[in-house]
MARTIFI-42643 format. One record per residue (C-alpha): x, y, z. Coordinates in steps of 0.05 Angstrom, whole numbers, padded with zeros to 5 digits, always signed. Example, Ala and Ser with C-alpha at 12.3 -4.5 7.8 and 13.67 -1.06 7.14 Angstrom:
+00246-00090+00156+00273-00021+00143
//
This chain:
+01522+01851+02652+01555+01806+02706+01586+01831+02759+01663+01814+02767+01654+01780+02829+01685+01713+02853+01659+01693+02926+01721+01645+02957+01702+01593+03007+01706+01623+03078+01727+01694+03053+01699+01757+03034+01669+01771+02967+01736+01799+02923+01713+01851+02873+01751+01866+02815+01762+01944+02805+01827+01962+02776+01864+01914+02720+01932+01941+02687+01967+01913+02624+02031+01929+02609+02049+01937+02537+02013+01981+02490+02025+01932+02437+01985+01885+02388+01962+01842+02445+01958+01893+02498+01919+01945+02462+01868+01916+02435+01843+01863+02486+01849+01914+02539+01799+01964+02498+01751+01890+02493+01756+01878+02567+01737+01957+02580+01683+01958+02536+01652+01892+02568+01677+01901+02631+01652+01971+02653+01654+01976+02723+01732+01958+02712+01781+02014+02711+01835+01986+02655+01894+02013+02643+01944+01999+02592+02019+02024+02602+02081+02029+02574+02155+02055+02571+02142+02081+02503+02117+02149+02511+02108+02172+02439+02062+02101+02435+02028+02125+02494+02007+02194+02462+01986+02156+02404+01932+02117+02440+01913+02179+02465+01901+02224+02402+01850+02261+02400+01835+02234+02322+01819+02167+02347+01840+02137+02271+01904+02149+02290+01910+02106+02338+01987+02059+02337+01943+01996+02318+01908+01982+02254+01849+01930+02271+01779+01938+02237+01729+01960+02296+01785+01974+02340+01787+02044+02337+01705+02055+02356+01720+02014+02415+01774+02055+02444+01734+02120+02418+01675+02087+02467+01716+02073+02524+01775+02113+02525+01773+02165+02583+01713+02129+02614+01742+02064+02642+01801+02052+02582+01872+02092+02591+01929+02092+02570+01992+02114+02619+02066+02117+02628+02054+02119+02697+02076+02046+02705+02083+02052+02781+02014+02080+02789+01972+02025+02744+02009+01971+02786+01998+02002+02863+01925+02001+02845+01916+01938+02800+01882+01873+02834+01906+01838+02768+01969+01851+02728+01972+01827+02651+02042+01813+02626+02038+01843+02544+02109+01861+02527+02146+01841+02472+02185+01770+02474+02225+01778+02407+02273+01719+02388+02344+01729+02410+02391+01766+02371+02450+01742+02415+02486+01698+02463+02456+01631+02482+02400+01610+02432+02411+01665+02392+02372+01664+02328+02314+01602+02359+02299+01625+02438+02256+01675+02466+02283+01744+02500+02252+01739+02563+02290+01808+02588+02233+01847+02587+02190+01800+02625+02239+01807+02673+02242+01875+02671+02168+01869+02683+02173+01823+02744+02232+01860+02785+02177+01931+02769+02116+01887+02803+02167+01858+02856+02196+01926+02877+02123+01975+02874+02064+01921+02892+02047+01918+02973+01985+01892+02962+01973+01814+02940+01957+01818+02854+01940+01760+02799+01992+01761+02748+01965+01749+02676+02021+01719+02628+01994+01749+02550+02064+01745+02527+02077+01688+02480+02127+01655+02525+02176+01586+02531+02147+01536+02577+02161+01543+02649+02170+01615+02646+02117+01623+02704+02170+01591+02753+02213+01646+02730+02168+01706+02743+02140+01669+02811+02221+01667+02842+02237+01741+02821+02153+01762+02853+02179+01712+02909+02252+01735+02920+02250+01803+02907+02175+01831+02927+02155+01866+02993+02118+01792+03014+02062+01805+02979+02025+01743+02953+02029+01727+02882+01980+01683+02842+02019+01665+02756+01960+01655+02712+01984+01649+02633+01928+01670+02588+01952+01664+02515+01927+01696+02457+01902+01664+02400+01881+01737+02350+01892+01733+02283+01923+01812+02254+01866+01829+02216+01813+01798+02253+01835+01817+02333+01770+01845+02349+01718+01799+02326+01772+01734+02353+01772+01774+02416+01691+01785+02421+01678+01716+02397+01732+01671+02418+01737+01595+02391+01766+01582+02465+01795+01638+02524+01852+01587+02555+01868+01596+02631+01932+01558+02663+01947+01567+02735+01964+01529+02798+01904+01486+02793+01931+01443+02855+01914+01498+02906+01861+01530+02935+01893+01607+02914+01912+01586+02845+01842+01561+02833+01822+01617+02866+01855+01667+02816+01837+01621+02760+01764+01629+02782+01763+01713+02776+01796+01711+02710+01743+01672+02684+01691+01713+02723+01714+01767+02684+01714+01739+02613+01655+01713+02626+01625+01778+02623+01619+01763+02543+01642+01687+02540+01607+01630+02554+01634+01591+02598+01638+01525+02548+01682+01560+02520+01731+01585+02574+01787+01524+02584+01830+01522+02648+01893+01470+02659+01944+01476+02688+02006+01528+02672+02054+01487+02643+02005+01471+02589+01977+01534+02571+02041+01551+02557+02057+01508+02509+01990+01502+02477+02008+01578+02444+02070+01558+02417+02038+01493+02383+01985+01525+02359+02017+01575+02324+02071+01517+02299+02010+01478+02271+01985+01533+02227+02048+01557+02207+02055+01488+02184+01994+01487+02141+02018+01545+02106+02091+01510+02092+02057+01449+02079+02014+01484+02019+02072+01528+01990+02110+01464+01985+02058+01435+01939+02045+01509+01906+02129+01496+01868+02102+01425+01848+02045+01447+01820+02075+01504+01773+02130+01450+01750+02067+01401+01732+02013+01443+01712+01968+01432+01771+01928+01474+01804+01944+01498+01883+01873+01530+01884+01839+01463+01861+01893+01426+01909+01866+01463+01964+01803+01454+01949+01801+01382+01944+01840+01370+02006+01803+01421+02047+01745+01381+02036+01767+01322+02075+01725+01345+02144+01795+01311+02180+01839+01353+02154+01795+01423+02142+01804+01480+02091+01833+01529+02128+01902+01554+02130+01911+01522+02057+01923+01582+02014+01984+01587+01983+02020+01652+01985+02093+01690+01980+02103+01659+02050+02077+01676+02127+02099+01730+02170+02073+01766+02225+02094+01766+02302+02082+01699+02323+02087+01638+02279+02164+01639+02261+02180+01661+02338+02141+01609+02369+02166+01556+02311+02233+01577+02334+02231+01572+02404+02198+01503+02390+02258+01486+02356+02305+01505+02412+02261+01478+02466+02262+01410+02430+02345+01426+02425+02349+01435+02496+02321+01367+02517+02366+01338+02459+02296+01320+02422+02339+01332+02355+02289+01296+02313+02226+01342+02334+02272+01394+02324+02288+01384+02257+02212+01365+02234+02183+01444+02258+02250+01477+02234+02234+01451+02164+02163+01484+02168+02214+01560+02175+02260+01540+02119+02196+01528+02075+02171+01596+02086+02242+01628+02075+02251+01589+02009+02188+01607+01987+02200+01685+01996+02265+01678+01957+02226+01632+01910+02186+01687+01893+02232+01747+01883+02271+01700+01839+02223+01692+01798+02207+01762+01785+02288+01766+01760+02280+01706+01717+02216+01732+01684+02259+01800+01676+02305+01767+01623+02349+01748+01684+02363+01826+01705+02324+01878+01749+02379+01921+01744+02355+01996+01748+02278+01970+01736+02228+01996+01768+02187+01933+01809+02127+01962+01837+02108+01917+01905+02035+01930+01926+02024+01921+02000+02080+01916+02052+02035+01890+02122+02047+01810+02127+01965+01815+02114+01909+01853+02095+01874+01888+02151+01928+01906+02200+01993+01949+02196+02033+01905+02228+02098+01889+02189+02139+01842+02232+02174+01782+02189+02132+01801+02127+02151+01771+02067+02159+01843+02046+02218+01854+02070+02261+01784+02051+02231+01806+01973+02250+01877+01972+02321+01861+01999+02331+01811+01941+02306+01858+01883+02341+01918+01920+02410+01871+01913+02401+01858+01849+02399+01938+01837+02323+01941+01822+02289+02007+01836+02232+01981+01891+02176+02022+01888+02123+02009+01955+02046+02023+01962+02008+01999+02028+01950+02035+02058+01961+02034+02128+02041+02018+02132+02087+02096+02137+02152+02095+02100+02189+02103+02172+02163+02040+02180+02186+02011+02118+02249+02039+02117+02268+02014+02193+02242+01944+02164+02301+01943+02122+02351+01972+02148+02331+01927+02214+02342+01868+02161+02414+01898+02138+02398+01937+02078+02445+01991+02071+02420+02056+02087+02448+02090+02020+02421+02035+01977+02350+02052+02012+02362+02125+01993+02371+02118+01929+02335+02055+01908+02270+02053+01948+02213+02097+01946+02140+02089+01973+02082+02120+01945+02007+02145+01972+01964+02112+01922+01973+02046+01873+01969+02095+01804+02030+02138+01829+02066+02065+01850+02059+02032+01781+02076+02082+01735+02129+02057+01699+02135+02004+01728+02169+01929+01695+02129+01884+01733+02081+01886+01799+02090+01845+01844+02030+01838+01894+02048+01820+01966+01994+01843+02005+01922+01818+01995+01890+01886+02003+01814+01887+01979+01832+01950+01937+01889+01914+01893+01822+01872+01869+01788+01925+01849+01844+01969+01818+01827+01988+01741+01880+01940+01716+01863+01964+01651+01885+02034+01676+01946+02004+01703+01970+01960+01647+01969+02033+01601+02010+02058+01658+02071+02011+01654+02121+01981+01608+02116+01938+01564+02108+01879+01564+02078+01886+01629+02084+01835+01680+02042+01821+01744+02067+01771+01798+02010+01753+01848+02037+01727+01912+01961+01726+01939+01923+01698+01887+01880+01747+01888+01875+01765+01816+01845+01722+01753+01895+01699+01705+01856+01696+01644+01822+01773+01654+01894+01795+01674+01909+01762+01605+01866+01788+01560+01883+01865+01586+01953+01841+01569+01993+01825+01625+02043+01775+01630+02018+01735+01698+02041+01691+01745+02016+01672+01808+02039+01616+01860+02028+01546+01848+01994+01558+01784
//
């Protein structure tokens, strides 16, 4: 194991004891238990405002820990009281902390000034004015956030104007995890990117221990640095480059079920082009998660901002794909109904925006269940790993009406209970188990005639078939 040392010209050796993340989030959590379990000799801890979060990461049934991530939960078992906690004491974690990460939540505005397209920076700022006010000692501040573009000058006047004249080194360190997959993207990266002020000697400096640290478990090929400006916006174009794959393939997915083609074979043939690749080219019901709309947004309004209306324009298409292809699919499922859902019951199987995590934000879940709730259908929900709380604040966050949940919208504990008596399925989440439910089982189960909409293509058409079903799946 190294040792997280960086030796600076003409100083003293600076070792690396004490790192503190705030946010107990997606982002925070998990790469914080990596960084522990790699880092040893490092005392990390992760805080937050949230208290009940807080006691969650510190059950004693380590399963029930807030975030759902396969492999996640042995980590923090491994770590947790050893060199891995998890605080409230915000004041604390930063007084002692050589290197500060930055993990709160940067949710697209709700009002004012770019409402609906810009980031909410207010609790990065929140974060900054904590730092500023508590740290005496100098500390490397680690951007995780997904963030606009220059929001390192902001954080580096409040350290600057507001601090006790401490020195202050901005590093942004995006994350690149895919829900589902956080733990093996964070133990095997494709890239760990590192922007700071690479025209001085203390930027470089700080750039040079975070990359002593990951290199504890990276090599270093594989550890970029530029500068901060662009490490800022490589996260948000990432993210608006894969979101536009998916767009770009759910686009073809309607053309293909109004000419008998194929989206599967579609994929597969252009995947195969080594310049183009075959990932990110599975049609679905649509993308959600935290990331790619937010960062497609605040693309958009970026662009807007320098009066780039054109760019604008091009990556807000990519969003009003993925919102017409939600809709396109609970439509669908009222058209197939004889054009009426109207006290049905429309079993959806899986609520998470994807298998392996029980994350829910912008799931296509929600934009379905809305539609079919409208149109007075009785929406009936199975997902292993979301809670009904959850579910429920989903929709009522979305504008359902609170009475209409109550008396419309149930959620089960296993897939039999969900799709008894149920119209039609309609399959949202690619869970493993959905394969390898006994769709025989569950055909006897519903009404007839018995319909099953796959918004994963996940399922065989001609075995649902010949057990009876009615099936439809996207782009087929």
């Amino acid at each position: 194991m190294l040792e997280c040392l960086i030796i600076y010209k003409n100083q003293k050796p600076v070792n690396i004891k004490n790192i503190c993340c705030i946010g107990a989030g997606y982002v925070g959590g998990p790469t914080m238990a990596v960084i522990a379990q790699k880092c040893p000799d490092i005392q990390v801890t992760v805080v937050d405002v949230n208290a009940d979060r807080i006691s969650a990461w510190n059950d004693p049934d380590v399963e029930k820990i807030p975030i759902y991530e396969p492999g996640l939960s042995d980590i923090v078992a491994a770590t947790r009281g050893r060199n891995l906690f998890f605080s409230t004491d915000i004041e604390k974690a930063i007084d002692e902390a050589e290197i500060i990460f930055i993990s709160v939540n940067t949710p697209t505005k709700d009002y004012g000034v770019g409402k609906g397209k810009a980031a909410d920076l207010k609790y990065i700022e929140i974060c900054a004015r904590q730092i500023a006010a508590i740290a005496r000692t100098d500390k490397i501040i680690v951007e995780k956030s997904t963030i606009p573009v220059r929001t390192a000058s902001t954080i580096k006047d409040i350290l600057e104007q507001v601090g006790n004249k401490a020195d202050f080194q901005i590093l942004s360190n995006p994350e690149f995890l895919a829900e589902g997959t956080a733990v093996s993207d964070l133990m095997q990266p494709d890239r760990i990117l590192i922007g700071g002020d690479i025209d001085t000697e203390a930027g470089q400096r700080a750039i040079d221990t975070l990359v002593t640290i990951y290199n504890n478990w990276v090599p270093k090929e594989r550890i970029v640095t530029t500068n901060i400006w662009s490490s800022e916006l490589s996260k948000l174009a990432a993210n608006a480059f894969l979101a536009q794959r998916v767009s770009s393939i759910n686009s073809i997915s309607e053309l293909c079920e109004k000419t008998g083609a194929d989206v599967g074979e579609i994929s597969r043939a252009v995947g195969a082009d080594t310049r183009i690749g075959d990932k990110f080219l599975k049609a679905s019901v649509g993308f959600g998660g935290s990331c790619f709309q937010k960062d497609i947004l605040n693309l958009v309004y970026i662009a807007r901002s320098y009066n780039l209306h054109e760019v604008a324009d091009y990556w807000e298409q990519v969003i009003l794909i993925n919102e017409h292809q939600k809709r396109r699919f609970a439509y669908k499922i009222i058209k197939e109904q004889h054009n009426t859902v109207s006290g049905k019951k429309i079993t959806m199987l899986g609520w998470a925006f994807k298998k392996d995590t029980n994350d829910t934000r912008e799931t296509p879940a929600i934009a379905v269940a809305e539609i079919l709730l409208q149109e007075q259908a009785e929406v009936v929900v199975y997902d292993p790993k979301v809670t009904e709380q959850q579910m429920v604040a989903d929709l009522e966050r979305y504008g359902v009406d609170a009475a209409v949940i109550r008396e419309k919208f149930k959620v089960c504990t296993t897939a039999m209970q969900a799709v008894q008596g149920a119209y039609a399925i309609a399959i949202i989440t690619e869970w493993d188990e959905f394969r390898e439910l006994d769709w025989a089982a569950v055909y006897r189960q519903m009404v007839q005639p018995a319909s099953v909409f796959d918004g994963r293509n996940i399922l065989h058409k001609q075995t649902m078939q010949q057990l009876g079903f009615k099936y439809f799946a996207i782009g087929r």
